[in-house]
VOGU-3710 file (C-alpha; in Angstrom, 3 decimals, decimal comma):
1> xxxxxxxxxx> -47,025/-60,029/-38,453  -49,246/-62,797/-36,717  -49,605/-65,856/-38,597  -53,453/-67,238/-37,809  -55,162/-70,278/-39,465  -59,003/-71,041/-39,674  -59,790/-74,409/-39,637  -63,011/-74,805/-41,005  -63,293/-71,515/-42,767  -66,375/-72,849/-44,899
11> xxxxxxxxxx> -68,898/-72,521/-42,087  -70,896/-69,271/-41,086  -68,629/-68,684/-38,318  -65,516/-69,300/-40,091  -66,178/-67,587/-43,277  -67,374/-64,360/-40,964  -63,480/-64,349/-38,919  -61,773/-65,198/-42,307  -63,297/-61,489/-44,297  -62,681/-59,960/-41,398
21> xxxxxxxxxx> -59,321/-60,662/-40,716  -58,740/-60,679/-44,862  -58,910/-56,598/-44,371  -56,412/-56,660/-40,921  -53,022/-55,432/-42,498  -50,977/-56,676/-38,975  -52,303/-60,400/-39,917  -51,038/-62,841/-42,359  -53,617/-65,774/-42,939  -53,082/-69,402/-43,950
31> xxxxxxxxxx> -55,398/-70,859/-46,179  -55,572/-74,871/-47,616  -56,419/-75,418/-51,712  -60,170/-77,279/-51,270  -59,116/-80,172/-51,870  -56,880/-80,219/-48,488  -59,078/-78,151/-46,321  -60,091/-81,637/-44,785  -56,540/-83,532/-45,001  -55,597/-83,794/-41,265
41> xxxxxxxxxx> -52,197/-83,731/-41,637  -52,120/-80,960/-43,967  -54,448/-78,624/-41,444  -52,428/-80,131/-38,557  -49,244/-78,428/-40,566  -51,092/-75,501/-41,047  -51,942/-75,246/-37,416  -48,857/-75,446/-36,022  -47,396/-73,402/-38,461  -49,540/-70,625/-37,033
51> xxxxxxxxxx> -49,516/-68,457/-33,840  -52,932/-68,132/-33,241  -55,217/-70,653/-34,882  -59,604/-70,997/-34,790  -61,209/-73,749/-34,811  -64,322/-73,557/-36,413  -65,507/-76,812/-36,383  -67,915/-79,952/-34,586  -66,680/-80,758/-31,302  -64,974/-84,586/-32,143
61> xxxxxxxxxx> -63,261/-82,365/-34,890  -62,043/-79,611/-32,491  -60,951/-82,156/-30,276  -59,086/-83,952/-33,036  -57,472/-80,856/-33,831  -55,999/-79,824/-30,293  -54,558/-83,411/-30,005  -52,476/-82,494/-32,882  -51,445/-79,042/-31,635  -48,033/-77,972/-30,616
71> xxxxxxxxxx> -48,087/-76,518/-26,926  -46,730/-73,133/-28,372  -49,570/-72,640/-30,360  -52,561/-70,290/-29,441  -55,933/-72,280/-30,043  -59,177/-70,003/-30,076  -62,334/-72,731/-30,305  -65,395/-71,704/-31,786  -67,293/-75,325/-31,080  -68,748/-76,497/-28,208
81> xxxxxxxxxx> -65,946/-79,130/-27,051  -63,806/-77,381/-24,679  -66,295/-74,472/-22,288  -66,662/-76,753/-19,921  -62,887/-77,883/-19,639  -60,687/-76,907/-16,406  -57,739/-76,236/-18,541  -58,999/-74,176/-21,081  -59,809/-69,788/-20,501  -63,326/-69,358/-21,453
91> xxxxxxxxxx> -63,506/-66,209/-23,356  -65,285/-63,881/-22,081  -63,109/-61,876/-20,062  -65,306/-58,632/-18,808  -67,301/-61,476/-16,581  -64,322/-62,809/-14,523  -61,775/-60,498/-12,461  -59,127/-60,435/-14,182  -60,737/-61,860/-17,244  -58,336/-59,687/-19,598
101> xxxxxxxxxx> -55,512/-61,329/-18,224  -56,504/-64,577/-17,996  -57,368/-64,417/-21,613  -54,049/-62,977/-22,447  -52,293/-65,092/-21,043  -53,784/-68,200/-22,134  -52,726/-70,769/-25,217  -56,411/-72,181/-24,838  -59,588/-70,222/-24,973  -63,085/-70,916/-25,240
111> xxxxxxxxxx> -64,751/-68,945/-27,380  -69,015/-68,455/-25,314  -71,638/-69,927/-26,987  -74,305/-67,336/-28,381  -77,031/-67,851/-25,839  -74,789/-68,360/-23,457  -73,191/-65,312/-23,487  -76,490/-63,176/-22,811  -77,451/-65,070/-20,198  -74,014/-65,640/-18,356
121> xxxxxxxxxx> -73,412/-61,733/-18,634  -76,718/-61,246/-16,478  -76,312/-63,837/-13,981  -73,048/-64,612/-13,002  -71,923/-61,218/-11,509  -75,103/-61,355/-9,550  -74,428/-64,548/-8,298  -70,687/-63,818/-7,159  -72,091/-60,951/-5,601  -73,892/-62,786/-3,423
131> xxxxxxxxxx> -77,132/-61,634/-4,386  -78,543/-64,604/-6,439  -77,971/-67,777/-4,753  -76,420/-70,512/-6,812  -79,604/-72,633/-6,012  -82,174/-70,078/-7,569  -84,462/-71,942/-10,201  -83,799/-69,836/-12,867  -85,795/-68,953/-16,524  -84,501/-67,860/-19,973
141> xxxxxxxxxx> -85,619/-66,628/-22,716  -83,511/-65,677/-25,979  -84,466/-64,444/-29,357  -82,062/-64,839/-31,867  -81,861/-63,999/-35,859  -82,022/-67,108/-38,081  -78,230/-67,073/-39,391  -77,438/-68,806/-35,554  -78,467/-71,973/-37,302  -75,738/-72,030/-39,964
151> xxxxxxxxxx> -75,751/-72,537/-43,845  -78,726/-74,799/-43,541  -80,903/-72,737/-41,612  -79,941/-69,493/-43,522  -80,827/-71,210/-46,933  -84,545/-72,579/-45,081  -85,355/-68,881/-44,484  -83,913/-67,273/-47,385  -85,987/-70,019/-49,679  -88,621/-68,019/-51,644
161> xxxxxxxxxx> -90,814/-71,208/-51,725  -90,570/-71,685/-47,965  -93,368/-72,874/-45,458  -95,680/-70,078/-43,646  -94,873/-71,560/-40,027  -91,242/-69,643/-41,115  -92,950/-66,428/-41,033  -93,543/-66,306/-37,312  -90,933/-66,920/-34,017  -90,550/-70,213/-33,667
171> xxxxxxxxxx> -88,871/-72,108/-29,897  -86,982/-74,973/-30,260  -85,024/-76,988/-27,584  -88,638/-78,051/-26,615  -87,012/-81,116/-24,462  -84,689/-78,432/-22,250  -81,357/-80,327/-23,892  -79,813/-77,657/-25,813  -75,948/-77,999/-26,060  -75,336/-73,957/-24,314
181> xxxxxxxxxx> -77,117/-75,553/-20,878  -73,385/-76,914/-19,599  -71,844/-73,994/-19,978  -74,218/-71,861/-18,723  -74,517/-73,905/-15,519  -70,626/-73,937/-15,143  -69,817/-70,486/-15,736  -72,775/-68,544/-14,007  -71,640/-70,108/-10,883  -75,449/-71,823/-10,783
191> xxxxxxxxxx> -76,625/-75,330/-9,703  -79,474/-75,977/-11,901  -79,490/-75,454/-15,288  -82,348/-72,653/-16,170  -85,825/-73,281/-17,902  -84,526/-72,265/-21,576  -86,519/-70,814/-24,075  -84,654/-70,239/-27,008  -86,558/-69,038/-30,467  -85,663/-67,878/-33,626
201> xxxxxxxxxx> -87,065/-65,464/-35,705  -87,380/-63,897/-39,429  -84,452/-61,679/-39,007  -80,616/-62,471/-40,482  -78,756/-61,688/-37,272  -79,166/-60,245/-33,640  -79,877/-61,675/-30,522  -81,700/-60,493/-27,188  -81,783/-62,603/-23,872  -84,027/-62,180/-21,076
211> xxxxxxxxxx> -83,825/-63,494/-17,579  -86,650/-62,626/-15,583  -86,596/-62,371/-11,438  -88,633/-62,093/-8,800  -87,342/-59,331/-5,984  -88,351/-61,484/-3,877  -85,550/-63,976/-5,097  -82,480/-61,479/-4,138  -80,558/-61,871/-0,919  -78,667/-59,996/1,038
221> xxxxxxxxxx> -81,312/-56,893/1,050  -80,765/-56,337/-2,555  -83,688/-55,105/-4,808  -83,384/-53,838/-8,498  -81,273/-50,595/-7,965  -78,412/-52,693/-6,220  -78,631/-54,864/-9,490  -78,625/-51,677/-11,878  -75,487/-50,377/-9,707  -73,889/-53,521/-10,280
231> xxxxxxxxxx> -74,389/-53,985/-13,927  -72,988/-50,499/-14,041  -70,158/-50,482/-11,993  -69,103/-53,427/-13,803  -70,126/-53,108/-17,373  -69,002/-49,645/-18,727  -67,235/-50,628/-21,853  -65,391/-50,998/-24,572  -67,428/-53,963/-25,362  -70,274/-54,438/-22,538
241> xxxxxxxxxx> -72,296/-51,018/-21,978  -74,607/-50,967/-19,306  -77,442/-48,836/-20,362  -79,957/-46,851/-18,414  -82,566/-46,854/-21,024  -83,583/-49,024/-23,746  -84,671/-45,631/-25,688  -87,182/-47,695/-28,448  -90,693/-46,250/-27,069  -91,134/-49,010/-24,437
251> xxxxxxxxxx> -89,909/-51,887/-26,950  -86,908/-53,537/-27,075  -86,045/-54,847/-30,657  -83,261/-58,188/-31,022  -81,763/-56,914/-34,124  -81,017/-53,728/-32,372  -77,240/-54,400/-32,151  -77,086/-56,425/-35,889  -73,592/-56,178/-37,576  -72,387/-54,898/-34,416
261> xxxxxxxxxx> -69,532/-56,381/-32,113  -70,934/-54,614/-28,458  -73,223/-56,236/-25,685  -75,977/-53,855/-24,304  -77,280/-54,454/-20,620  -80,654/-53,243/-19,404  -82,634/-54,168/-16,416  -86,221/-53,125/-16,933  -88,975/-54,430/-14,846  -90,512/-52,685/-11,374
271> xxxxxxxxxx> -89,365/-53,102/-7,483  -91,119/-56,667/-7,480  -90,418/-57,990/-11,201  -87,292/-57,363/-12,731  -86,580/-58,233/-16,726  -82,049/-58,485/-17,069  -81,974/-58,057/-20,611  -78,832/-58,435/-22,820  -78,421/-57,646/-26,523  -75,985/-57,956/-28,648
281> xxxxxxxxxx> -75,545/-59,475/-32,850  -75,120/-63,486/-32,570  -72,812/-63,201/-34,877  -70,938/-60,803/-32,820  -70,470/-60,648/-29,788  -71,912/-64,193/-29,469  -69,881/-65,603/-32,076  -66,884/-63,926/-34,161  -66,616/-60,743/-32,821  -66,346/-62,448/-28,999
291> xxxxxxxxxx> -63,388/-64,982/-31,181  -61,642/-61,384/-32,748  -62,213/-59,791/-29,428  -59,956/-62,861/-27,711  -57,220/-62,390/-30,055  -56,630/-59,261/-29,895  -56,325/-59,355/-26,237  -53,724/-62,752/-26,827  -51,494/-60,411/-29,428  -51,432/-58,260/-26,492
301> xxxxxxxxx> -53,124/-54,981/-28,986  -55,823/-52,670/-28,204  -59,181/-54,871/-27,615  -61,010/-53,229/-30,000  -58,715/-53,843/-33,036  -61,289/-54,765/-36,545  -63,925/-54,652/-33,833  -67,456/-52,639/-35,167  -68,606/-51,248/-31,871
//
């Protein structure tokens, strides 16, 4: 039996691994009374009374945590704080060779930002296979379902009494500073971080990125069947599917994969524009299911363990 603590279990993210896991019969969870939840040195306890522990928490908190950690103990972190960092696995292992390894044998992973995630599974094999260079100026755009913004955002939509402009997408990021940008530099394997779009819509969950290209911006002879080949060679499950055809009458709907643990990759487009186009449930593959995913793979059981695929 594997002994795994939540810290910060009250949050969207952290509520979603703690059900989940409340139904696995091979785990044995352990929980704080609410009036300890925030005592450091009772969750510090708590964490290193654990094998594998999540952090689902802000980054100074996260950080806080680790400091406290005992080497032995497996950290998954859900925040921000550590994608970046040289010593920590960032989990998502069907993007690196030998990502399954390096996950599983890690006592630090990063669990991939939501965004990040779509876009990172589109460009970085393209760039290590030489056929993107790292200096391409790059564009993104990413649709996601409302419950990305947490408890706040979920209760602004949800509001009967809310305002009309709710109704309709709406981008944010407007000043090109949102917090994924590091880590999608860093882990594509790019040198400029993309024009990013991001928007959210009217919808609870699901998420579809698009990064468009010119042909005329591949290398190496490459033109959009040596991408599809790629994507396909490398992305053939359990998880990430490469698929040949959207199959939704020419449309391409971001709640397609909701409640669903999977990533779907397309590349749409013609020989001189090219749409990559990744879908997947933000609360899924871009957020719990990617964290569930990573553990499984550090028990050392099969991947797809509790997994909705």
């Amino acid at each position: 039996m594997t002994k795994v603590f939540i810290d910060g279990s009250q949050g969207t993210t952290g509520l979603r691994i703690f059900d989940r896991l409340s139904a696995r019969e091979d785990i044995e969870l352990i929980t704080l009374p609410e009036e300890l939840r925030k005592d450091l040195s009772v969750r510090t306890d708590a964490i290193n009374s654990s094998d594998i522990t999540f952090l689902c928490l802000p980054d100074a908190a996260a950080i806080e945590a680790v400091a406290q950690a005992k080497d032995s103990v497996k950290i998954l972190d859900t925040s921000t704080a550590h994608r970046t960092n040289e010593q920590w696995i960032y989990g998502f292992p069907e993007v690196f060779e030998n990502g399954y390894d390096r996950v599983k044998n890690a006592k630090r992973v990063a669990v991939p930002g939501c965004h990040a995630s779509g876009f990172i599974a589109l460009v970085k094999p393209l760039v290590d296979a030489g056929i993107i260079p790292p200096d391409a100026l790059l564009t993104c755009h990413s649709i996601t379902g409302y419950s990305g913004g947490g408890k706040k955002m979920i209760a602004e939509y949800e509001d009967e009494g809310r305002d009309f402009l709710f109704d309709a997408p709406r981008q944010y990021a407007l000043t090109q500073q949102h917090k994924h940008l590091k880590e999608i530099k860093a882990i594509s394997g790019i040198d400029n971080e993309p024009v990013f779009c991001p928007i959210v819509a009217d919808f609870y969950s699901g998420m579809c990125v698009t990064v468009p290209l010119f042909a005329s911006q591949l290398k190496n002879g490459a033109d959009i069947n040596t991408v599809k080949k790629i994507f396909k060679d490398k992305y053939n499950g359990p998880i990430v599917n490469y698929c040949e055809e959207i199959g939704e009458g020419g449309l391409v709907s971001a709640n397609g994969m909701r409640g669903k643990d999977s990533m779907q990759i397309f590349v749409e487009g013609n020989e001189d524009r090219i749409l990559l186009i990744s879908r997947y449930d933000n609360l899924g593959k871009g957020a719990s299911g990617a964290a569930l995913q990573c553990m499984n793979i550090m028990m050392g059981i099969d991947v797809t363990t509790g997994l909705d695929l």
